[in-house]
C-alpha positions, 0 to 999 in steps of 0.5 A, a space after each residue: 501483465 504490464 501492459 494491462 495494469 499500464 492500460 489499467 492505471 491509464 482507463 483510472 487516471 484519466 476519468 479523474 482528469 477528464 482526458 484520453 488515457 493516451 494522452 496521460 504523460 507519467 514521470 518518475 521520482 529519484 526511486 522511480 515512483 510514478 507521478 502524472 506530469 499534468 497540473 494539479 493531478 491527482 496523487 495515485 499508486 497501484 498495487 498488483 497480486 495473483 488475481 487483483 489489482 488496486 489503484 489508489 486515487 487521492 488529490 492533494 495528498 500522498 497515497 500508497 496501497 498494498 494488496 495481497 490474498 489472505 491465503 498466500 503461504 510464505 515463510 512469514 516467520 522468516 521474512 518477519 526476521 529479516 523485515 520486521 521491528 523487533 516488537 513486531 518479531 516478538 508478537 509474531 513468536 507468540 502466535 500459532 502459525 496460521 494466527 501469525 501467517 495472518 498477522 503477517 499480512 496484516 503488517 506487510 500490507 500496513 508497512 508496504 503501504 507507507 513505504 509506497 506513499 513516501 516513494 522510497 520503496 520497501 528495501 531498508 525501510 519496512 522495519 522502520 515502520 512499526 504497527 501493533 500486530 494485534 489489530 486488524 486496523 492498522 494501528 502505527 507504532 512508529 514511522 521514519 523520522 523523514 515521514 513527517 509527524 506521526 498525526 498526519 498518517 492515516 491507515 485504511 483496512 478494507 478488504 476489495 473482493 472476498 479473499 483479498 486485503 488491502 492497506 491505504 495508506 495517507 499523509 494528509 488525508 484521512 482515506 475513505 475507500 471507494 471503488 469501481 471494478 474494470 474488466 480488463 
């Protein structure tokens, strides 16, 4: 499976930059985010479930992309316990369960999407991440103070193939999503 999201994210990248994909070199950041080592590249990140992947592709601006199924189970009660903010725990105890499973993934997806964009990866960082639970687009409550000001962060909902949901999340840029399917 590696291999082929290598091999994906490589066929991606390239076309932005008019070069062969072996010719692509990546480092990476302190928390191991991947960077392309070319000048002026492009900012980009991946995200990976059963049955799909996304890459985001944006230049001049930090990008991070969550994706997940719609009909994944998990405990998301408990994991909203142990991740989430507490008005976002609270939101979720008023909701039936399936409502709350559903509005689970919406949150998931909105804070794994701006942990990805920031490069500090989601351990100790979900909870400081805050949206509104009752909205299908993301709606930002609350960021990290070493985010940056809350006025550059944009939030895209879009949903790539039927059954799946995904988050862009932008500092700098207000995402549009456009996209192209490979098969690999």
């Amino acid at each position: 499976r590696r291999a082929r999201l290598d091999a994906l994210l490589r066929e991606v990248l390239s076309r932005y930059l008019g070069t062969a994909p072996e010719r692509l070199r990546f480092g990476r950041e302190t928390r191991g985010r991947p960077y392309l080592l070319e000048p002026d590249a492009p900012d980009f990140n991946l995200s990976d479930t059963d049955g799909g992947s996304v890459i985001a592709v944006a230049q001049h601006a930090r990008v991070g992309v969550d994706l997940e199924r719609e009909d994944r189970q998990l405990p998301h009660r408990r994991l909203a316990q142990r991740y989430f903010a507490a008005p976002e725990i609270d939101a979720l105890r008023a909701l039936p369960d399936d409502e709350a499973r559903r509005a689970f993934l919406r949150l998931w997806t909105a804070k794994e999407a701006s942990c990805k964009a920031t490069g500090t990866g989601i351990y100790g960082q979900l909870d400081r991440w805050t949206f509104a639970s009752d909205s299908d687009t993301p709606h930002m409550l609350a960021l990290p103070g070493e985010a940056g000001a809350a006025s550059s962060w944009h939030h895209l909902r879009f949903n790539p193939a039927p059954g799946y949901t995904a988050v862009l999340a932008c500092a700098g840029w207000k995402p549009s999503a456009r996209g192209f399917r490979l098969d690999a």
